[in-house]
Wavefront OBJ file of the C-alpha trace (Angstrom):
o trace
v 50.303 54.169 73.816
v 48.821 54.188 77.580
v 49.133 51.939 80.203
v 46.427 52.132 83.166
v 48.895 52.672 86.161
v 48.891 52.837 89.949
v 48.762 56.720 89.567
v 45.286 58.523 90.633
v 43.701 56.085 88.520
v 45.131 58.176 85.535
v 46.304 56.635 82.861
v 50.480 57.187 81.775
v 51.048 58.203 78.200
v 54.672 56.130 77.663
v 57.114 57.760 74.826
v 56.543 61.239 75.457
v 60.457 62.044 75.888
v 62.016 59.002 76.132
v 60.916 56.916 73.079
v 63.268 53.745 74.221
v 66.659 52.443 76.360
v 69.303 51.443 75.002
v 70.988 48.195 76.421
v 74.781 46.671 75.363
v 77.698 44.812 76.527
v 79.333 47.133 78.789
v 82.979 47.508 79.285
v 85.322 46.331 82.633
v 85.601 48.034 85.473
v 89.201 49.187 84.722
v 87.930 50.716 81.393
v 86.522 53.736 83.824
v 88.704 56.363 85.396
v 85.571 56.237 88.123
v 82.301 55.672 88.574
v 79.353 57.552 90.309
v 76.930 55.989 92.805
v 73.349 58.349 93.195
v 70.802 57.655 95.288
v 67.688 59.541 95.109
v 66.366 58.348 98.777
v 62.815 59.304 98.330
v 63.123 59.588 102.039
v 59.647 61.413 102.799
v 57.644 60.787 99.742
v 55.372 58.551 100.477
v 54.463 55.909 97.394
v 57.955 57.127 96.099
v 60.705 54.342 94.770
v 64.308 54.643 96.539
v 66.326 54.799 93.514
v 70.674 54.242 92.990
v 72.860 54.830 89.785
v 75.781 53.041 89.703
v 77.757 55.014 86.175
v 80.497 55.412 84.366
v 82.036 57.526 81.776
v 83.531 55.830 78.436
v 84.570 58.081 76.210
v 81.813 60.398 75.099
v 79.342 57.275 76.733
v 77.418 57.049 79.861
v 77.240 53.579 81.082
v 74.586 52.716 83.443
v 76.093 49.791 85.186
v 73.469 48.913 87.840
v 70.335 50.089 89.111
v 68.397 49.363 92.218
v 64.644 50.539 91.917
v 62.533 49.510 94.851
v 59.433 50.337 97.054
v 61.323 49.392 100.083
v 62.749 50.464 103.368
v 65.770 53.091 104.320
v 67.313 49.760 105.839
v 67.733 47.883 102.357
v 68.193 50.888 100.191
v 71.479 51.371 102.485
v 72.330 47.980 102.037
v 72.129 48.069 98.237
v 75.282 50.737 98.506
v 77.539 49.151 100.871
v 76.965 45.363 99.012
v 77.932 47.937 95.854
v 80.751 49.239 97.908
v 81.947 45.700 99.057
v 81.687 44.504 95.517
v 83.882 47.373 93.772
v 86.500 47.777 96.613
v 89.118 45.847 94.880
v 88.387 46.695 91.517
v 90.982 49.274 91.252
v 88.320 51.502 90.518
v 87.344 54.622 93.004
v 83.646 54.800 93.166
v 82.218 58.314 94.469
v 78.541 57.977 96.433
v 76.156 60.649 96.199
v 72.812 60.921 97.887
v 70.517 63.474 97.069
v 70.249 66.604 99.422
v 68.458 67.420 101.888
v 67.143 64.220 102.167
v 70.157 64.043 104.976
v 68.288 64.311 108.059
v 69.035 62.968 111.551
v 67.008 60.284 111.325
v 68.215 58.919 108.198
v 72.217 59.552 110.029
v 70.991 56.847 112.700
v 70.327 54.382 109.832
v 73.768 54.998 108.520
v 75.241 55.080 111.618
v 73.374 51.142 112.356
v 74.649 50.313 108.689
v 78.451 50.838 109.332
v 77.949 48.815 112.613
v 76.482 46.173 110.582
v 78.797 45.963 107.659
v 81.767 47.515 109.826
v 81.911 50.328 107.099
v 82.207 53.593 107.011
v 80.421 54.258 103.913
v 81.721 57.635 102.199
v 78.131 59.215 101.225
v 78.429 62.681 99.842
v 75.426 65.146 99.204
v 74.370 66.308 96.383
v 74.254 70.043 97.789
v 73.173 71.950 94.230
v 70.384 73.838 93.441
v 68.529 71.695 90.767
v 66.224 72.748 88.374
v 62.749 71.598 88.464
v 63.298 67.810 88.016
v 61.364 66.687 84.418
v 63.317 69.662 82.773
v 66.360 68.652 84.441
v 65.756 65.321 83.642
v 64.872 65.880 79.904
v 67.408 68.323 78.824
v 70.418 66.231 80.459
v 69.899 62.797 79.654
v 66.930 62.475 76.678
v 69.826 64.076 74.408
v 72.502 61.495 75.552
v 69.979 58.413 75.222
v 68.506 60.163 71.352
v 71.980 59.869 70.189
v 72.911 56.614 71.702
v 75.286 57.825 75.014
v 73.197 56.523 77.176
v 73.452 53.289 77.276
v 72.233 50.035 80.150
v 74.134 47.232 81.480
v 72.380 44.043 79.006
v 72.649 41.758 82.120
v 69.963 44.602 84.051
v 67.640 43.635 81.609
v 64.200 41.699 82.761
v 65.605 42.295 86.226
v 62.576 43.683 88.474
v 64.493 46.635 89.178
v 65.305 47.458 85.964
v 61.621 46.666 84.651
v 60.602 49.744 87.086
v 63.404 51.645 85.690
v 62.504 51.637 82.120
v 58.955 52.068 82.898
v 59.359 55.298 84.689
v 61.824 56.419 81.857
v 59.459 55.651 79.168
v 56.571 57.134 81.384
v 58.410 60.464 81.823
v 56.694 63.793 80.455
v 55.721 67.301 81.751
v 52.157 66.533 83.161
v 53.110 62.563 84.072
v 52.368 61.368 87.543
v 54.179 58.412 87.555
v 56.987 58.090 89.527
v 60.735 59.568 88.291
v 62.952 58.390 91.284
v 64.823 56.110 88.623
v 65.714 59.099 86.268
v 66.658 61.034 88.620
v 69.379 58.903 89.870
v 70.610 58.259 86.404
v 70.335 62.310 86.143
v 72.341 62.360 89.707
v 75.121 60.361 88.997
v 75.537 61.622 84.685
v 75.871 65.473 86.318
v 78.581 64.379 88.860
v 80.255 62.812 86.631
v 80.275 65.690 84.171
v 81.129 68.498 87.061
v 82.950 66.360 89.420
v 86.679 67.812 88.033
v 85.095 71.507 88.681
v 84.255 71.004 91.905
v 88.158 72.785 92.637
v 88.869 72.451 96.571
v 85.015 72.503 97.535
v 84.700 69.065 100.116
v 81.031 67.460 99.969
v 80.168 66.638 103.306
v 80.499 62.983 104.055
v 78.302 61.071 106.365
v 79.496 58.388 108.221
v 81.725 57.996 111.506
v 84.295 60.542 111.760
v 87.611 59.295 113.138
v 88.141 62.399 115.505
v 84.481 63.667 116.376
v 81.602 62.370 118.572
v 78.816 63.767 116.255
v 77.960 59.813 115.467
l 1 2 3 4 5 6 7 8 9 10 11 12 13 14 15 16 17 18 19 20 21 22 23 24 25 26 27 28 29 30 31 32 33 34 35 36 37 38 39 40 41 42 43 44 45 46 47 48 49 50 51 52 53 54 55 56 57 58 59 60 61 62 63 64 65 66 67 68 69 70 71 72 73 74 75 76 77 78 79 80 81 82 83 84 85 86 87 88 89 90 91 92 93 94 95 96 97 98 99 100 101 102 103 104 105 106 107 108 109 110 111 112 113 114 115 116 117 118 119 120 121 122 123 124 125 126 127 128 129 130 131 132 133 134 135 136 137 138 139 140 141 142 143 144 145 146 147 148 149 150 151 152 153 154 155 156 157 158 159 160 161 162 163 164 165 166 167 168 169 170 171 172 173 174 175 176 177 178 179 180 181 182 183 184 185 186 187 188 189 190 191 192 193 194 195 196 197 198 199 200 201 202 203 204 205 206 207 208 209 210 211 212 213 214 215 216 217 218
């Protein structure tokens, strides 16, 4: 099957890796020992969706609890992870937030610095520091796997959502020579690898960007 997309006028072969999702009743909050927020910030591609994973690990599952998928600004992709932040503070479950690196740059530190004002948070943001494969292989041999064998497996209340519409699409959409965007996958890819490596991380600290107690830097 193709679809005629918004891509060079090319059309996008869908099914090449990633024949379908998988959607189910997911389990509470407490049912996680943590969950993983990744952001893939598209921050200077232009035509590019800003992209979070909210995840979890149960058992040998990967839960994809929510998704935000969105042409939109810097301003409301930030404001997607505190509103996440505000709504899992009391949940008695830690939630870790990644953004992909090096899309930290100054300019994207004064946005986070006008978020905290606003929501009078420090958000914790870590970066995602590693040295990544080239994305559809990184993207294919992590998570097509999980999703073949049923692991990988979306929130039912995402589904029909806008975001999630997007999400799917570029999923389905994904293969080698595809030039449709990936920004949703990748998060999902993001946030499934941290919470794989996170407990071999020994004492290594992610930077965290926010509004240090003790320094002047913001």
């Amino acid at each position: 099957q193709a679809i005629q997309g918004e891509y060079f006028n090319n059309p996008v072969s869908i099914g090449k890796v990633f024949k379908s999702l998988k959607y189910a009743k997911l389990q509470d909050l407490k049912k996680y020992k943590f969950l993983v927020s990744y952001t893939d910030p598209s921050y200077k591609k232009n035509g590019d969706y800003k992209a979070t994973a909210l995840v979890g690990k149960y058992k040998d599952e990967y839960h994809i609890l929510d998704m935000f998928c969105q042409k939109t600004t810097t301003a409301k992709m930030l404001e997607h992870l505190y509103l996440t932040y505000l709504k899992t503070a009391n949940t008695g479950v830690s939630v870790y937030f990644y953004i992909e690196y090096p899309f930290i740059d100054d300019t994207l530190k004064r946005e986070i610095k006008k978020a905290n004002k606003r929501f009078n948070i420090t958000l914790p943001l870590r970066a995602d520091e590693r040295r990544k494969p080239e994305k559809f292989y990184r993207i294919e041999s992590n998570l097509e796997p999980l999703n073949r064998n049923g692991k990988l497996i979306f929130n039912e209340e995402l589904k029909g959502r806008e975001d999630m519409k997007d999400t799917e699409f570029q999923f389905l959409a994904l293969s080698p020579k595809s030039r449709a965007n990936d920004d949703a996958p990748d998060a999902v890819e993001g946030a499934v690898w941290v919470l794989n490596h996170k407990s071999l991380s020994g004492n290594h600290e992610p930077k965290i960007y926010g509004k240090p107690k003790n320094k002047k830097r913001y």
